[in-house]
Structure formats: structure tokens, C-alpha cells
N, C-alpha and C positions, 0 to 999 in steps of 0.2 A: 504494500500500500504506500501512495508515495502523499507529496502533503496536498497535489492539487486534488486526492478522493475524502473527502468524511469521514470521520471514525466509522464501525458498529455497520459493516459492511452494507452499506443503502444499495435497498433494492431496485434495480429499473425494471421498467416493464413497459418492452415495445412491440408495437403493434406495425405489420408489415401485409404489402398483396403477396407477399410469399414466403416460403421457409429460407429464402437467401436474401430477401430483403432489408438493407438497412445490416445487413453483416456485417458491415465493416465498422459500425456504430455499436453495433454489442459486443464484436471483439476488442475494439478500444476500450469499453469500458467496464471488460470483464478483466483485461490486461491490467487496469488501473485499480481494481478491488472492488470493481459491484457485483454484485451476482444479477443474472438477467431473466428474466420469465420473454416468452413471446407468447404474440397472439397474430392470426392471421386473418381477423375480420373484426371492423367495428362493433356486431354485436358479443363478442366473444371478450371484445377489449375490456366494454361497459360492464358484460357480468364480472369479469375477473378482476377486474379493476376495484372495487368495491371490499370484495373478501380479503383481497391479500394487501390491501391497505401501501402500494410503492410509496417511495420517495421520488421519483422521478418518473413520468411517463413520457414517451417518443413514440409519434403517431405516425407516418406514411403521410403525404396530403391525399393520397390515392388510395383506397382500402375497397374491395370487393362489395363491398355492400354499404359504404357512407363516404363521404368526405370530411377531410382528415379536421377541414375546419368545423365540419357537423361534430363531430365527435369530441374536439375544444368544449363548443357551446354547452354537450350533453354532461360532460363530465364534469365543467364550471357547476351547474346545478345540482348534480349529486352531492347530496351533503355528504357522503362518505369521503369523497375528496376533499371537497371546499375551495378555499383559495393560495392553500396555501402548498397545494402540490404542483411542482414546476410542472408545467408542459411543454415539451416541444415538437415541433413541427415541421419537419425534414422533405425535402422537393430534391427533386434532379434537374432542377432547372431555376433559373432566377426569375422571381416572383418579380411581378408587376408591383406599383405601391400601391393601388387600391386593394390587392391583393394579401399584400402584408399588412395593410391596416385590419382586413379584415380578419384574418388572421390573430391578429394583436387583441382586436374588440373582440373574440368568440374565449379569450381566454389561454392564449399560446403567451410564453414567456420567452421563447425562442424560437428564430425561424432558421435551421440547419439545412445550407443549398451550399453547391459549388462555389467557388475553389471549397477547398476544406482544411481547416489551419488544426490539426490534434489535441496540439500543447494548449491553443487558444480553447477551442471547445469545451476541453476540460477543468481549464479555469473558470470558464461561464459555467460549466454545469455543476461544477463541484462547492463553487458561489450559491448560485441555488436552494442546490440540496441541503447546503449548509444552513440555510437561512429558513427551512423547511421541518429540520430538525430543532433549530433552537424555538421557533415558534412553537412547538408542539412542548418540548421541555418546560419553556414559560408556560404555558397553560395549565401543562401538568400541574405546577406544582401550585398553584389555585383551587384546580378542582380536583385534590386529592385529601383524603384524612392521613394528617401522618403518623399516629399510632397505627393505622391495621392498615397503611396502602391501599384503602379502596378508596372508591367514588366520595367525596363528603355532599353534602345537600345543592351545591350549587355544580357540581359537575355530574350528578342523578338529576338534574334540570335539564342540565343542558344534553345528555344522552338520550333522557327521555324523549326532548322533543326531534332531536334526530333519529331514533325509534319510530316515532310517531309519525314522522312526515315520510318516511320509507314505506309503514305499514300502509298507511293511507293512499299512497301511489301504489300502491301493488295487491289494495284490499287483503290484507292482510292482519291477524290477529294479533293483539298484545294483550302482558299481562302482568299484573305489578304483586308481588306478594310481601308484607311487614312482616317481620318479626319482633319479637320483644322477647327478650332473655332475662329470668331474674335467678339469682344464685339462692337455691335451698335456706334454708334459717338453719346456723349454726346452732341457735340457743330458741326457744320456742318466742315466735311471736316476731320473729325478727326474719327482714325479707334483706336480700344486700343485692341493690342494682347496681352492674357495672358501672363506676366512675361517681359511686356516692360516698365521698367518704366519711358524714357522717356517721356510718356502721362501721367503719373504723377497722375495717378489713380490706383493705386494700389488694392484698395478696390473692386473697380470692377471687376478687373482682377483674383484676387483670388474666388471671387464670381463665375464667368466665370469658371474657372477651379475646382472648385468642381461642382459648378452642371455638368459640363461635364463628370467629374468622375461619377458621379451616373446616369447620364442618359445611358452610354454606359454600365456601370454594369446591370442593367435594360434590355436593350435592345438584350445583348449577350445570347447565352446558359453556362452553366455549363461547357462545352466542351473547348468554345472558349477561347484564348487568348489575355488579352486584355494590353498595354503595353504606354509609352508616349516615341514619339521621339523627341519632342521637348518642348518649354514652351506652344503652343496653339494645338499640333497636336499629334494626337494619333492613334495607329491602332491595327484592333482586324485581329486575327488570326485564323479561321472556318473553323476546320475541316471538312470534309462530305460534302462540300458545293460548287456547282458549283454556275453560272453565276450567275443564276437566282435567287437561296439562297443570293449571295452576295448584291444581289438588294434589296432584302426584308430585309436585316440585316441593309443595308446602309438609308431604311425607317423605321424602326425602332428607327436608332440610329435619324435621324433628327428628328422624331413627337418628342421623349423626350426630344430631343434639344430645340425644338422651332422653330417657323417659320422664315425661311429665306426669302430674296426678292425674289429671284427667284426659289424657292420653289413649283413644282406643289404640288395639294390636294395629300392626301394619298386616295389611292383609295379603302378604305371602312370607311371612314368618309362620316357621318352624312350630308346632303346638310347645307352646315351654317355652318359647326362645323369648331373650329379653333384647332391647338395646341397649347398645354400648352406653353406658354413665359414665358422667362427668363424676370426680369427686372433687367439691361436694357435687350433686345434682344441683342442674337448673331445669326452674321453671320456664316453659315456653308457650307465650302465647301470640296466634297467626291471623292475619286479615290479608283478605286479597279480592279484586276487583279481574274482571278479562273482559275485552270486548272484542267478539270472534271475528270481526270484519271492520275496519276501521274505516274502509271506505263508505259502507252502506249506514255505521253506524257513527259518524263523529264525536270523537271523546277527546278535549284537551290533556295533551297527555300528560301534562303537570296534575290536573284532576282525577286522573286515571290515580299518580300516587297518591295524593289526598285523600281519597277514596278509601285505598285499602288502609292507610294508615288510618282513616278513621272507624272503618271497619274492625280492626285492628281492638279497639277501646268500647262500639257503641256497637256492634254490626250481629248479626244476626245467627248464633252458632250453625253447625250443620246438621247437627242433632243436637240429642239433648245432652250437657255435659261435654260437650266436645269442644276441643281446644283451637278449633278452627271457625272462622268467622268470615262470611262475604259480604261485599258493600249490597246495601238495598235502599231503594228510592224512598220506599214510603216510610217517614219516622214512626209512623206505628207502630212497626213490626220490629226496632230497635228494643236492645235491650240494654238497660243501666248493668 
């Protein structure tokens, strides 16, 4: 790696009309420490482009099924990208200026045509990427909790409504589920929420909150979002995932939790079998909210969390005694 590539080996990902297209641009910058993905069609570009989150993207102006400046435009709007993923946009021919304006306004940060200077390219592109990563860094470290490295409340905001506006373009379901963890009473009468220290057990309570942290990491997909809103309560954010997903997420998250008092069995456990405890145990208590089509059904997805979290407190068990609760409209049917 020399100094014109970025640390933490940044990924390109270029799209070409064919498996030799643009080779001479992925071996320069495979030579200089990127590692490269290709794609050979604009709509291959857009799915793929999205999951595997590049550092840099290189378009074809030419691509079998869009032009290279359609596909600027498309990926400008994808919130999975944003604005902050360089683009560039590569010709075998020297662009016209309305051409490269257009170019410039669809969202290209670079236009790569003949002559070809190496050493230059890859200071522009390594400028960039650089500049790509530090924005993402800055962010980070806003919308993170730094006790347990998840999401804190205002980056569960902001994922959310990048969640939401995906689901919503692709009718698709989402689904928010709270938790709230209280650590067992050492002594009768006495409950120890993570990060209270008037109960004057500290030790436990931190105890409490990392294994919370890893049972719900455990228990989520790859997909999901998982973030802390408070010092004992936390909630994951599941894409693709209606009522019923959110039910099975929210028994997932309890078995690695550990059993609570009013905890029914999971229902493909063993006759006899318990779950794994905490010592001491903690109490867990669940609220969640889904709405199986986001396009047919509009839910602000910040209220989507508000939802379960109030659920969470006010919301309407699943049975009777059961440690699990969904948001419902009508306050009647709330329970204090």
C-alpha cells in the first residue's frame, strides 16, 4: 500500500459493458491496495451497490442497460450511498462540456477519459476516498453509544428513517422491537436497573449491560439495527420483518437473555430444558410495533420506534402474563 491509497483496504466497485472493461482501472487500483468487486450492468450495479456499502464507485458512461450518467443520478438518491460516496465516470472519449456538466449535476465527482495520467488518478481518487472515510468516522462517532458501541438515540433516528425510506420504495416491511432489562433483587424488594447507581451495585449492573449487549448481537440478523435508548433498554430495528418475524426476534432476544418470571417456554425447547441465566438473573421486559408493507401502509419511522417503546411500558400483552407486548391504537385496550 503506498501513501496515494487509504488505510483499511477501501473497496471499489466498478461497473463495466464487459468483463474486460475498465481493466486497466481495476488493475491500477488493485496494484495500489483496493480490493475491486465488478459488475457488468447498471441494474446489477444499483443492487450491489447498496449491500456491500464501496468506498468508491467507477461507472462505464456506456453500460448495457443505462447510462452511466442515469446510474450517477440513481445512486445520488439511494440513501445507502448518499453523498458522500465518490463517483466516477470513465469514457473512451473526451466529453463534450454540456456533457461533463451533466455528468457533474447527476452526481459524478470525477470524469476519467483519455490521455490517462496513473500517479494523477490516484491522487484524485485516493483524495476522495479519503475524504469519504473521514466523513463516515465523524458521524460515527455522534451516533454511537460508547459504552456498548451501538447505535445511541440519534443514530436509531437516523437509520431508522433510512430503513424507512428503502422499505417504503420497495413496499417492504419493518419492525422495531424495545427491550428493557432489569437485574434480579439481590436483597428482597430491591430491582437494580443498569446504570442506577443508587442501588449501589454497580458491578452488577454493568455485568447486566454487557451481556445484554451480546445476547441481542446474537440474536439479530446482519441486517438489523440494533441501538440503546436508555441505560437498561434497547431496540433493534428488522428490516423484512413483519408481526410475526418480530415475535420470533423478541424470543430470541429473551432465550439469550435468560429467563424471566413470566416468561412462557420457547416453543422448540427441549421438555426440561431451561435458558441460559444470567447471574444474577435479569428481568426482561418486550414491546414491538411491525408494519408489513410500508408502502401500502405509511408509518413515520421514528413513530414506528415510539411505538414499540411505548408498547414496551402501556401496550397490550400477548397473552395473559406474558412478557411480551404490541403497540395498539385504541387506548382502551392499554394496560397500566
Amino acid at each position: 500500500m503506498t501513501d496515494d491509497t487509504p488505510s483499511a483496504l477501501p473497496l471499489a466497485l466498478c461497473a463495466g459493458s464487459g468483463p474486460h472493461s475498465n481493466q486497466w482501472l481495476a488493475d491500477l487500483l488493485m496494484t495500489h491496495g483496493y480490493a475491486v468487486l465488478r459488475s457488468e450492468s447498471g441494474a446489477h450495479l444499483l443492487e450491489r451497490a447498496g449491500w456491500v456499502q464501496p468506498d468508491l464507485i467507477v461507472i462505464d458512461a456506456v453500460l448495457p442497460d443505462a447510462s452511466g450518467v442515469e446510474l450517477c443520478r440513481r445512486l445520488r438518491e439511494d440513501t445507502r450511498i448518499g453523498a458522500v460516496t465518490p463517483l466516477a465516470l470513465t469514457t473512451e472519449r473526451t466529453l463534450k462540456r454540456v456533457e461533463r456538466l451533466a455528468a457533474l449535476r447527476a452526481g459524478a465527482w470525477e470524469i476519467i477519459a483519455p490521455p490517462h495520467d496513473g500517479d494523477e488518478l490516484l491522487l484524485r481518487l485516493g483524495t476522495y476516498v479519503r475524504a469519504k472515510l473521514e466523513t463516515e468516522r465523524t458521524r460515527a462517532d455522534g451516533l454511537l453509544d460508547h459504552t456498548t458501541g451501538l447505535y445511541n438515540r440519534q443514530g436509531l433516528a437516523r437509520r431508522a428513517r433510512e430503513l424507512g425510506s428503502l422499505a417504503t420504495r420497495e413496499h417492504g416491511a419493518l419492525a422495531c422491537v424495545v427491550v428493557a432489562v432489569d437485574v434480579e433483587p439481590a436483597e428482597p424488594g430491591v430491582i437494580v436497573t443498569p446504570g442506577d447507581t443508587a442501588n449501589a451495585v454497580p458491578d452488577r449492573a454493568v455485568a447486566a449491560v454487557t451481556h445484554s449487549v451480546q445476547a441481542l448481537k446474537s440474536a439479530a440478523r446482519l441486517s438489523d439495527i440494533i441501538g440503546r435508548l436508555g441505560p437498561a433498554e434497547f431496540a433493534v430495528l428488522a428490516p423484512g420483518t413483519d408481526a410475526a418475524g418480530a415475535q420470533r426476534l423478541a424470543e430470541r432476544m429473551v432465550q439469550g437473555l435468560g429467563p424471566t418470571p413470566t416468561a412462557s417456554p420457547m416453543p422448540h425447547a427441549e421438555a426440561g430444558a431451561s435458558m441460559p441465566a444470567l447471574h444474577p438473573p435479569v428481568r426482561v421486559r418486550v414491546g414491538y410495533d411491525a408494519v408489513p408493507n410500508l408502502g401500502y401502509t405509511p408509518v413515520e419511522p421514528l413513530n414506528l420506534l415510539a411505538r414499540a417503546s411505548s408498547a414496551l411500558r402501556t401496550g397490550k400483552p400477548e397473552k395473559a402474563g406474558s412478557w411480551l407486548r404490541r403497540f395498539v391504537e385504541d387506548p382502551a385496550t392499554q394496560v397500566e
